[in-house]
C-alpha positions as CSV (number, residue, x, y, z in Angstrom):
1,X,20.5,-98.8,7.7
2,X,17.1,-98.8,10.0
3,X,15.2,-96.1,10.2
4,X,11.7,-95.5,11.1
5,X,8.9,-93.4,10.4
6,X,8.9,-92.6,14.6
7,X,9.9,-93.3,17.8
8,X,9.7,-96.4,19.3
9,X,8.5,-97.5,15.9
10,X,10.6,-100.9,16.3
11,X,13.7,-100.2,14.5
12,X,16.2,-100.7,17.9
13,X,14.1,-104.4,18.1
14,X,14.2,-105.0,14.4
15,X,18.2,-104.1,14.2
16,X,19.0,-107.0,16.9
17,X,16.5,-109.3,14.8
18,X,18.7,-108.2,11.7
19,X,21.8,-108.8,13.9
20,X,21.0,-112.5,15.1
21,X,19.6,-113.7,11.9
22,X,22.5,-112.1,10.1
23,X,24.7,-114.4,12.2
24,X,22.6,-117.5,12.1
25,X,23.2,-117.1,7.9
26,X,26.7,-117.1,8.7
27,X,27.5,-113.0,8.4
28,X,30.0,-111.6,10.3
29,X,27.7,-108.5,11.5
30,X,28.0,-106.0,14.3
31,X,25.1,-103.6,15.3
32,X,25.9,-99.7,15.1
33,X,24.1,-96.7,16.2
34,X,26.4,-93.2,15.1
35,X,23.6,-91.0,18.2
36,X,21.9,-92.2,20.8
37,X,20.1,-90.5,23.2
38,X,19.3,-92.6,26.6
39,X,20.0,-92.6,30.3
40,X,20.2,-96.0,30.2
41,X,23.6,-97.1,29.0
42,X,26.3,-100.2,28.8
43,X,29.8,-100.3,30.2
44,X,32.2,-102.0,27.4
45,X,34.9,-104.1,28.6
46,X,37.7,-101.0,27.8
47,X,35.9,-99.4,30.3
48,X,33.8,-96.9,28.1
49,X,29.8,-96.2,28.0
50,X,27.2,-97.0,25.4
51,X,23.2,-97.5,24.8
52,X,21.9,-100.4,25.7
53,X,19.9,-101.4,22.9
54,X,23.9,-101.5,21.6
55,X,24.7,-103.3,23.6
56,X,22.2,-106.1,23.3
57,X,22.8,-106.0,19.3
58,X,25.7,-107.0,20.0
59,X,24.8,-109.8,21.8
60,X,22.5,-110.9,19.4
61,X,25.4,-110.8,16.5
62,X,27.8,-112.7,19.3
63,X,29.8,-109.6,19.9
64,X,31.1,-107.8,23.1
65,X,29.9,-104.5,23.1
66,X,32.3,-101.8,21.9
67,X,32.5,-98.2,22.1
68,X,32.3,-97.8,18.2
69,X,29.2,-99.4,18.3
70,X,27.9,-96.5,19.6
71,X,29.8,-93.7,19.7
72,X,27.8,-90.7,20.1
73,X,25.9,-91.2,23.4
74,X,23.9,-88.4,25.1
75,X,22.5,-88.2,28.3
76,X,19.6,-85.6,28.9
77,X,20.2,-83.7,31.7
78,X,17.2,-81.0,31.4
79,X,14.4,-80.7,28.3
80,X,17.3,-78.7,26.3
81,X,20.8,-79.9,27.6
82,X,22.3,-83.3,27.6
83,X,26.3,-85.0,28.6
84,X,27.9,-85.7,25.7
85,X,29.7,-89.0,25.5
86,X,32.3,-89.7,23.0
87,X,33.5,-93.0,21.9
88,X,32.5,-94.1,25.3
89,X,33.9,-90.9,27.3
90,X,32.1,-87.9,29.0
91,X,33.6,-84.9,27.2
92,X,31.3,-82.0,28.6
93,X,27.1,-81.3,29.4
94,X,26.1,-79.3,26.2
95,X,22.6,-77.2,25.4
96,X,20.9,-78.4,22.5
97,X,22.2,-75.1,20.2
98,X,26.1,-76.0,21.8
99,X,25.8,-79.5,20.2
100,X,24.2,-78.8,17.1
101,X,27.1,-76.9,16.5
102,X,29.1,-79.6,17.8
103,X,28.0,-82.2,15.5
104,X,30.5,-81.5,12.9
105,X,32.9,-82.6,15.4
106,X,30.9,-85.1,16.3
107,X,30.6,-87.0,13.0
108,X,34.5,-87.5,12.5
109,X,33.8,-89.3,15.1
110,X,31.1,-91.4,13.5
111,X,32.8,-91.7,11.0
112,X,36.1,-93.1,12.3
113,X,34.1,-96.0,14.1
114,X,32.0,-97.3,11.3
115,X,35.6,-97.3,9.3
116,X,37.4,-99.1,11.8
117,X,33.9,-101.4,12.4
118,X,33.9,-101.9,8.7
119,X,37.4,-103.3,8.6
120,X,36.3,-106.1,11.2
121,X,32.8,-107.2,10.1
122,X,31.2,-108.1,6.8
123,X,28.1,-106.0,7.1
124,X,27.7,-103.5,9.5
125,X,23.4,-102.7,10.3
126,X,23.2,-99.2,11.4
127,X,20.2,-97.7,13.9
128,X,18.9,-94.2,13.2
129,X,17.2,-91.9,15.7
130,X,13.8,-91.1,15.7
131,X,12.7,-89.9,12.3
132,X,14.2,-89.0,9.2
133,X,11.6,-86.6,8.3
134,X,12.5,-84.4,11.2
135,X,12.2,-80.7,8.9
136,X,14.1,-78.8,12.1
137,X,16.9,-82.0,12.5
138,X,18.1,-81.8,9.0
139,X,20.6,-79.5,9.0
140,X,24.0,-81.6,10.0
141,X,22.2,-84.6,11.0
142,X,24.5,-87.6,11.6
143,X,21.6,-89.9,13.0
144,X,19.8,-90.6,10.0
145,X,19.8,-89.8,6.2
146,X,22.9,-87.2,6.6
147,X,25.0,-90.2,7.7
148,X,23.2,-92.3,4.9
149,X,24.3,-90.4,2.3
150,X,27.3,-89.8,3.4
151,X,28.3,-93.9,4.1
152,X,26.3,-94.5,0.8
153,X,24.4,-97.1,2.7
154,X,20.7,-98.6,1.7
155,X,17.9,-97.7,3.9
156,X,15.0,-99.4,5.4
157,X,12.4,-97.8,7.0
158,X,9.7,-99.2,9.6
159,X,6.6,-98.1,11.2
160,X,4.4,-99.0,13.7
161,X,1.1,-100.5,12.5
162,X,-0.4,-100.9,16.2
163,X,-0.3,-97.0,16.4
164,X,-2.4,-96.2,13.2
165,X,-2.2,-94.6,10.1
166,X,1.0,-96.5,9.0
167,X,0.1,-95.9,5.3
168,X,0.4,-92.1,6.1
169,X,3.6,-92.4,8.3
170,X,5.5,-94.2,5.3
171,X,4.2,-92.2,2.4
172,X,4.6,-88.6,4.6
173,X,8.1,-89.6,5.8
174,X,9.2,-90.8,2.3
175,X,7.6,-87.4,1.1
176,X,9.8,-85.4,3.2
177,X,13.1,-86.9,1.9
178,X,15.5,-85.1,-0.7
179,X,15.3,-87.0,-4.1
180,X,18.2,-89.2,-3.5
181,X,17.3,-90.0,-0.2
182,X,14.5,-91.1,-1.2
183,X,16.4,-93.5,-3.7
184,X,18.6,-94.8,-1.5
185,X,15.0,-96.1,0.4
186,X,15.1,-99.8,-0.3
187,X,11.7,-101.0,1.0
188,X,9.4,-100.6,3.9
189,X,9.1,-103.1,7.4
190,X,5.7,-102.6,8.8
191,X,5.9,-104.0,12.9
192,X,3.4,-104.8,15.5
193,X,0.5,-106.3,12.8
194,X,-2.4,-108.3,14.9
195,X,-4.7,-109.9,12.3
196,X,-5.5,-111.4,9.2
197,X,-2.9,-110.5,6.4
198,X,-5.2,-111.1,3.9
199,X,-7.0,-108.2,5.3
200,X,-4.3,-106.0,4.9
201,X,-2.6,-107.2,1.4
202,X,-4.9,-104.2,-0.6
203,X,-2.9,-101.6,1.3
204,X,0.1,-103.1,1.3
205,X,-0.3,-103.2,-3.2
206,X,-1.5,-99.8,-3.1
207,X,1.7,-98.3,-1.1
208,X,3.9,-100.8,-3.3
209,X,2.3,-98.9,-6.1
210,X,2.4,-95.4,-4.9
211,X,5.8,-94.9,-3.3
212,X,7.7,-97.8,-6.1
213,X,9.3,-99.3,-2.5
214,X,9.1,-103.1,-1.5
215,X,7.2,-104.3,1.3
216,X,9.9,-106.1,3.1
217,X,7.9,-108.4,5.7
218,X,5.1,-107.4,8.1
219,X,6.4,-108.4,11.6
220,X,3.6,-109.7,13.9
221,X,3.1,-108.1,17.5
222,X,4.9,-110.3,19.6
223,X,2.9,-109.0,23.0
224,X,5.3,-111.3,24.9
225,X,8.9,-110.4,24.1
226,X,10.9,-109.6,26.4
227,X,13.8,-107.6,25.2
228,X,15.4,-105.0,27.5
229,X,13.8,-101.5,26.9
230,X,16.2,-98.6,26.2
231,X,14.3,-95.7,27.3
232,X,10.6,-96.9,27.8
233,X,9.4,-98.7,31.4
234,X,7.2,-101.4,30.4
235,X,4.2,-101.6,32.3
236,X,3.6,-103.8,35.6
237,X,3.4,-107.6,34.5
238,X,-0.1,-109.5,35.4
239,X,1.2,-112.9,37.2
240,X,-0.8,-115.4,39.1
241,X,-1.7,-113.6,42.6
242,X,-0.8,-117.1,44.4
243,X,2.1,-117.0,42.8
244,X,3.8,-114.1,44.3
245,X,5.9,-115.2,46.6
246,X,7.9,-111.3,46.9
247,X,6.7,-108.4,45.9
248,X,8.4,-105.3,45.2
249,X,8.1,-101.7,44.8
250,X,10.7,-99.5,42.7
251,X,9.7,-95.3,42.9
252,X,10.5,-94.6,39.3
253,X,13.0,-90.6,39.4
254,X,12.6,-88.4,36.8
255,X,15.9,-89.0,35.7
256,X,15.9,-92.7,36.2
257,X,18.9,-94.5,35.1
258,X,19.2,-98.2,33.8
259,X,16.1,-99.3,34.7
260,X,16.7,-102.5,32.7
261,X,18.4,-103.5,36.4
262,X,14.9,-105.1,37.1
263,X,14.0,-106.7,33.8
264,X,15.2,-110.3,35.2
265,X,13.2,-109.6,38.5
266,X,9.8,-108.5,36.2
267,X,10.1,-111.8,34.1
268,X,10.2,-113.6,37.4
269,X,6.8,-115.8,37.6
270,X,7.0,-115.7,41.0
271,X,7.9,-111.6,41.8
272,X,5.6,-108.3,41.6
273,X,7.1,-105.7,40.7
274,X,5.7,-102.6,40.6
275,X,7.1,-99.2,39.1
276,X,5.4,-96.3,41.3
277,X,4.7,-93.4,39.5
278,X,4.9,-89.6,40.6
279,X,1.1,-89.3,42.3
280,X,1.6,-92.5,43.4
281,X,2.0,-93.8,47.0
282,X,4.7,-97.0,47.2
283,X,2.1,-99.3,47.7
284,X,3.2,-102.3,50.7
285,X,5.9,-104.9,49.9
286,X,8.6,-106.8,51.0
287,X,11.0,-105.0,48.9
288,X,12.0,-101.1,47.9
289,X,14.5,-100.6,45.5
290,X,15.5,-96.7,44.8
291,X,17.0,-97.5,41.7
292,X,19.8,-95.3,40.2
293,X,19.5,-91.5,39.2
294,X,21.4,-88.9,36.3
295,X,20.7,-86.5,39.0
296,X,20.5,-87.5,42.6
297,X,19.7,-84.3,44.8
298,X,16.7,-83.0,41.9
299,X,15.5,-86.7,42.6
300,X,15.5,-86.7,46.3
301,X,13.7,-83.3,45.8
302,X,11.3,-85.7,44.1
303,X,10.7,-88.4,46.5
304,X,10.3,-86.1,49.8
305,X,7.9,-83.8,47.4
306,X,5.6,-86.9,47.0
307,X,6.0,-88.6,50.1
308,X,7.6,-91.5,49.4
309,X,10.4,-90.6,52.0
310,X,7.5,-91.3,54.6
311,X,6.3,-94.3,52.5
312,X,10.1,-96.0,53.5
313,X,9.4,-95.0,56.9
314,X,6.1,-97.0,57.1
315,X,7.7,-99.9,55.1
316,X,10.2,-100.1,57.5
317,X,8.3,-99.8,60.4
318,X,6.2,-103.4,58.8
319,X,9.6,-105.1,58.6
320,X,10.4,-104.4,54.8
321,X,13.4,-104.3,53.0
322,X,15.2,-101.4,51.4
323,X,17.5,-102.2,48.3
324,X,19.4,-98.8,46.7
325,X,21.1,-99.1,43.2
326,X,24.1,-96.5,42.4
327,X,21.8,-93.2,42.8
328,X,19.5,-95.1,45.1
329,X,22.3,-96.0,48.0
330,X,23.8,-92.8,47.4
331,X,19.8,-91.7,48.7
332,X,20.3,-93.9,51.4
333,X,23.1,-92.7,52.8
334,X,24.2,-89.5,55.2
335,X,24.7,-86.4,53.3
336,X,25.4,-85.9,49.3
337,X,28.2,-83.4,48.6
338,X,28.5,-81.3,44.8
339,X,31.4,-79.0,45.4
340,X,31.6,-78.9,41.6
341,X,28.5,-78.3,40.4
342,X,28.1,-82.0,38.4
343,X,24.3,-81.7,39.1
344,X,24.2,-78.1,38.2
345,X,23.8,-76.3,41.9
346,X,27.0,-75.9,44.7
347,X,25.1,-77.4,47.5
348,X,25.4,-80.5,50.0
349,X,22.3,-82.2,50.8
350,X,21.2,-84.1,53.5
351,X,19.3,-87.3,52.3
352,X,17.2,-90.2,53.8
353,X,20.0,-91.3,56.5
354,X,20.1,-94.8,57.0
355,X,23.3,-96.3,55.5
356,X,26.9,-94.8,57.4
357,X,27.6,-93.4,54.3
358,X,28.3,-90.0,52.4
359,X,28.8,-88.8,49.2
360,X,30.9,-86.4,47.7
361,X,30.0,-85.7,43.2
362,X,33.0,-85.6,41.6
363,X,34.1,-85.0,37.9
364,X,35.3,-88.2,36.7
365,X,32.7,-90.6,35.8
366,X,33.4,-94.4,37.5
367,X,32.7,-97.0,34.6
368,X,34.2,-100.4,35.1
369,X,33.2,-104.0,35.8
370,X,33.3,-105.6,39.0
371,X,32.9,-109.4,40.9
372,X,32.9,-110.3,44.6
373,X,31.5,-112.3,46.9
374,X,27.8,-111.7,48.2
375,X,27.6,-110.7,51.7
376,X,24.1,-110.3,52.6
377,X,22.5,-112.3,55.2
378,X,19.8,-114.1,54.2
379,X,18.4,-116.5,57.0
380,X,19.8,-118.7,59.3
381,X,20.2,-122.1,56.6
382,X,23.0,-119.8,54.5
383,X,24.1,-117.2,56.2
384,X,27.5,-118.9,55.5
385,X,27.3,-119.0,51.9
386,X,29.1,-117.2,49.9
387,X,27.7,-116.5,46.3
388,X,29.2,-115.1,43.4
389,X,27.9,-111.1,42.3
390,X,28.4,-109.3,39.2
391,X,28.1,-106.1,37.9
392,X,29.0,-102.8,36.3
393,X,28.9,-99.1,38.1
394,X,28.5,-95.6,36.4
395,X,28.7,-93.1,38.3
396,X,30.6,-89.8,39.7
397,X,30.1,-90.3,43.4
398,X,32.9,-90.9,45.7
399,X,31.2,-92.5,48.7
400,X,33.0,-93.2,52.0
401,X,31.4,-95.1,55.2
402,X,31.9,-95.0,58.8
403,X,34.2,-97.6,60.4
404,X,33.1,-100.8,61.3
405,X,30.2,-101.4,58.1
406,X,29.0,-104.4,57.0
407,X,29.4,-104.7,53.3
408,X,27.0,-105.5,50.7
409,X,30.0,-107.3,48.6
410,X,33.6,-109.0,48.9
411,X,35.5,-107.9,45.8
412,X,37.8,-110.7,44.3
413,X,40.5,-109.7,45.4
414,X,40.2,-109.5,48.5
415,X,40.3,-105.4,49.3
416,X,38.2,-103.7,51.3
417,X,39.5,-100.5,50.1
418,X,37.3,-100.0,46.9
419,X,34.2,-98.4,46.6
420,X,33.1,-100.5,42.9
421,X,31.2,-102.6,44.2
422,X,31.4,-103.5,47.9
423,X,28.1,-101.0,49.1
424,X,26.8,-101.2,52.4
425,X,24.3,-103.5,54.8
426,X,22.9,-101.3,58.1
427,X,23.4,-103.0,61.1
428,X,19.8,-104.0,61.5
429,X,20.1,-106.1,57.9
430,X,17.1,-104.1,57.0
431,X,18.6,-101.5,54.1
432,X,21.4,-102.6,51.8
433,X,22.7,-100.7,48.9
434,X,26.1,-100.9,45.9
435,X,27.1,-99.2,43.1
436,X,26.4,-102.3,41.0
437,X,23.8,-102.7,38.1
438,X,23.2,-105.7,37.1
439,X,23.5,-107.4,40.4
440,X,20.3,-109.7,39.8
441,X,21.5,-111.2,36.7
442,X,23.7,-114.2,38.1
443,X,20.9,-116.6,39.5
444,X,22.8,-117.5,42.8
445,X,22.9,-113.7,43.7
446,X,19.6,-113.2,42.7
447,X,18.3,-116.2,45.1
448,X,20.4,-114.8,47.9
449,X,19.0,-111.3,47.5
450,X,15.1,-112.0,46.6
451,X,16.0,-114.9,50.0
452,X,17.0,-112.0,52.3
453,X,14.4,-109.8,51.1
454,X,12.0,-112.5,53.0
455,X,11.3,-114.9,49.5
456,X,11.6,-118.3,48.8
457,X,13.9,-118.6,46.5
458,X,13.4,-121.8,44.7
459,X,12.9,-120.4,41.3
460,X,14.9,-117.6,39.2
461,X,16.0,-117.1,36.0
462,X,18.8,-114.8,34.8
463,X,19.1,-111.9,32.6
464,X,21.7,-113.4,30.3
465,X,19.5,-116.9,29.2
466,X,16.4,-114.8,29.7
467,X,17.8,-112.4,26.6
468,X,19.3,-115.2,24.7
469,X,15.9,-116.5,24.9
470,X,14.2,-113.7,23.8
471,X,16.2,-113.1,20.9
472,X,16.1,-116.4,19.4
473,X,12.3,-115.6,19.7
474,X,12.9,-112.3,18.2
475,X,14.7,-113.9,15.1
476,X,12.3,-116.8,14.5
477,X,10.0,-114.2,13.9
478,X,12.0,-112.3,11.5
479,X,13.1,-115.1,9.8
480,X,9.5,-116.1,9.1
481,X,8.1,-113.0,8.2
482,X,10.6,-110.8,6.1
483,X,11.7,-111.6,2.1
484,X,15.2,-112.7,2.8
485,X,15.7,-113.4,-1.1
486,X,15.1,-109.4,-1.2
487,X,17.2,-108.7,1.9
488,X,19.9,-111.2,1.1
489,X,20.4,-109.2,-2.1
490,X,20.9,-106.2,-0.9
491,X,23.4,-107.2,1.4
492,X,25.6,-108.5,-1.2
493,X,25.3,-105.5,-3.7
494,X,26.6,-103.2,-0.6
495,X,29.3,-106.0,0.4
496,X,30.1,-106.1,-3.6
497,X,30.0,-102.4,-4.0
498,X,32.8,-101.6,-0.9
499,X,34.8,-104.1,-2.2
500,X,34.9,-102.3,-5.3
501,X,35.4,-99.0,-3.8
């Protein structure tokens, strides 16, 4: 098991490092997290929902994802309440005290899918949450050390050298840790080192000596990874300025959802993207894209209250394009109707307008995977071109459009009928939007789109290679810089230790 002295220490990155190195040694190895708490999530083939940092573990082991990869998944809906997802399924929105009590319940259910991972997969590398040494988390935890103990698992724990006093964060977290958790501590992974080792060895022999733990590797900073972020929106890239040959502007929502939709357009050399920032005016661009939303009406509270609403206006008045993902064309569209309450209010709202479309909330969450045929219309030399799209929804608006559309996307088979993934073009060819996330990912889409959004499209990349990519970059680093011989070891003990059981 993984665990960190913090947040966004570098355990999710280190566990698909572990993952793909692991499977380069010949392991048979899945990735497993028992909580998760994102609003940026997978869609396993079986239909179900998972983080995304699961879901790129298990690419980097050479796994599909799976719900038991994950399967405790929450979904913050205010600063105390979340949706709680359960082996890949929405059971109900809980407050934090509801699912505190909850989490007995909750780790029968972690439990049941590290057994039925364990049957499948020699080693099984297991992602805690946040920090052990959480005083107030303790009671009933099933993120960290609770489900250590309780799968009898070794731990390694990693901090974050580029934030300071590392020294501190491993001694104080291994401080706060019940005698035999603190035993079941193998060693310590310190991540993000810029520098000369040689400067740091003296500290590294003094926390050897004080906490009787081995130093496991010191990862360097590798500034230009590229993995997809779970939570975090990395900051706007620096490219070439004659370069750019499209820029584009994405209002980030408070509750914005799978923003690793744009990670293939930021690595892009030849795209600007920009995340705007509440304060910020959308500054001018071929392209906006509202991306998606946990909670559409409180977010078009937030555009109007900070003026982007009148920023589209202008855009469009200069000729730009307007892209909307899953929350985003539901933004674009008519009226929004919550009958039930999903977002937490009875009210319809109208929103921006543009698309013949409305929206009714409903109950059941939408999670599938879906294919068609591109229908945008990019200039006159392809119009006629048909190009394959691909993608995955999730979401719980039913949205229904006004005779005679244009649609974003040709499903494969042919109907017209479904909402998955076929969206909506305006008349004008100036606003598009679909349920689909992921829609940039197969390079003869993403040419298409970037094409009609006024680029030339004589370059892309796509998500899929880009990741491989990055993860074979991610593992040549771990391979280099942490003491297999130690790790290897430990691996075999645990393997030699269930078999025994």
């Amino acid at each position: 098991m993984v665990q960190s002295t913090t947040s966004d220490a570098g355990k999710s990155v280190l566990l698909a490092g572990f993952c793909r190195c692991l499977k380069r040694w010949g392991y048979q190895v899945a990735p497993f997290k028992p909580q998760n708490m994102a609003l940026n999530s997978a869609v396993t083939a079986d239909g179900g929902e998972i983080g995304r940092s699961q879901a790129l573990q298990a690419q980097a082991a050479g796994l599909a994802p799976h719900v038991d990869m994950n399967p405790v998944l929450l979904k913050p809906s205010s600063d105390t309440g979340a949706q709680v997802i359960i082996h890949g399924k929405d059971i109900s929105n809980m407050q934090a005290q509801a699912y505190h009590d909850y989490k007995k319940v909750a780790m029968q259910a972690v439990l049941g899918s590290h057994q039925r991972l364990s049957k499948q997969h020699q080693v099984i590398m297991v992602e805690g949450a946040g920090s052990p040494a959480e005083i107030n988390l303790r009671e009933g935890d099933i993120a960290n050390m609770g489900l250590a103990e309780a799968l009898d698992c070794p731990v390694i724990i990693v901090a974050d050298i580029d934030k300071g006093s590392v020294f501190a964060h491993l001694v104080g977290t291994l401080e706060l840790l019940s005698a035999s958790e603190q035993n079941r501590v193998v060693g310590f992974v310190i991540n993000k080192f810029c520098g000369d080792i040689a400067l740091l060895q003296s500290g590294l022999d003094w926390l050897e000596k004080r906490t009787h733990k081995l130093i496991l590797g010191v990862l360097p900073y590798l500034m230009d990874l590229q993995l997809a972020e779970e939570d975090a929106i990395q900051a706007n890239q620096m490219i070439d300025q004659d370069d750019i040959r499209l820029r584009i502007a994405v209002p980030v929502f408070s509750r914005i959802s799978n923003h690793t939709d744009f990670d293939v357009l930021r690595a892009h050399p030849q795209i600007e993207l920009t995340f705007v920032i509440p304060g910020q005016k959308i500054p001018a661009a071929d392209l906006i894209i509202l991306p998606g939303s946990k909670y559409v009406i409180a977010d078009l509270k937030l555009l109007r209250q900070h003026g982007w609403d009148k920023d589209i206006v202008r855009h469009l008045r200069y000729g730009g394009k307007v892209l909307g993902i899953c929350g985003g064309y539901q933004l674009l569209g008519q009226t929004i109707h919550d009958p039930k309450g999903i977002e937490g209010t009875l009210e319809s709202s109208a929103v921006l307008g543009y698309l013949p479309i409305n929206t009714t909330l409903q109950i059941k969450k939408q999670l599938t995977h879906s294919q068609g045929k591109l229908r945008l219309q990019a200039d006159v030399h392809n119009n006629d071109i048909e190009v394959t799209v691909s993608g995955y929804q999730i979401h719980v608006g039913h949205t229904e459009r006004e005779a005679g559309f244009v649609a974003f996307a040709l499903l494969d088979d042919g109907k017209l009928g479904d909402d998955r993934l076929k969206g909506c073009v305006s008349a004008d060819n100036q606003m598009a939007g679909s349920y689909s996330h992921g829609m940039f990912d197969l390079p003869e889409a993403l040419q298409q789109i970037i094409a009609w959004a006024g680029a030339d499209n004589d370059k892309t990349h796509t998500d899929v290679n880009q990741q491989e990519h990055e993860l074979d970059h991610l593992a040549d680093a771990c391979m280099a810089h942490l003491d297999w011989p130690k790790i290897h070891t430990f691996i075999t003990n645990q393997i030699n230790k269930e078999q025994t059981t």
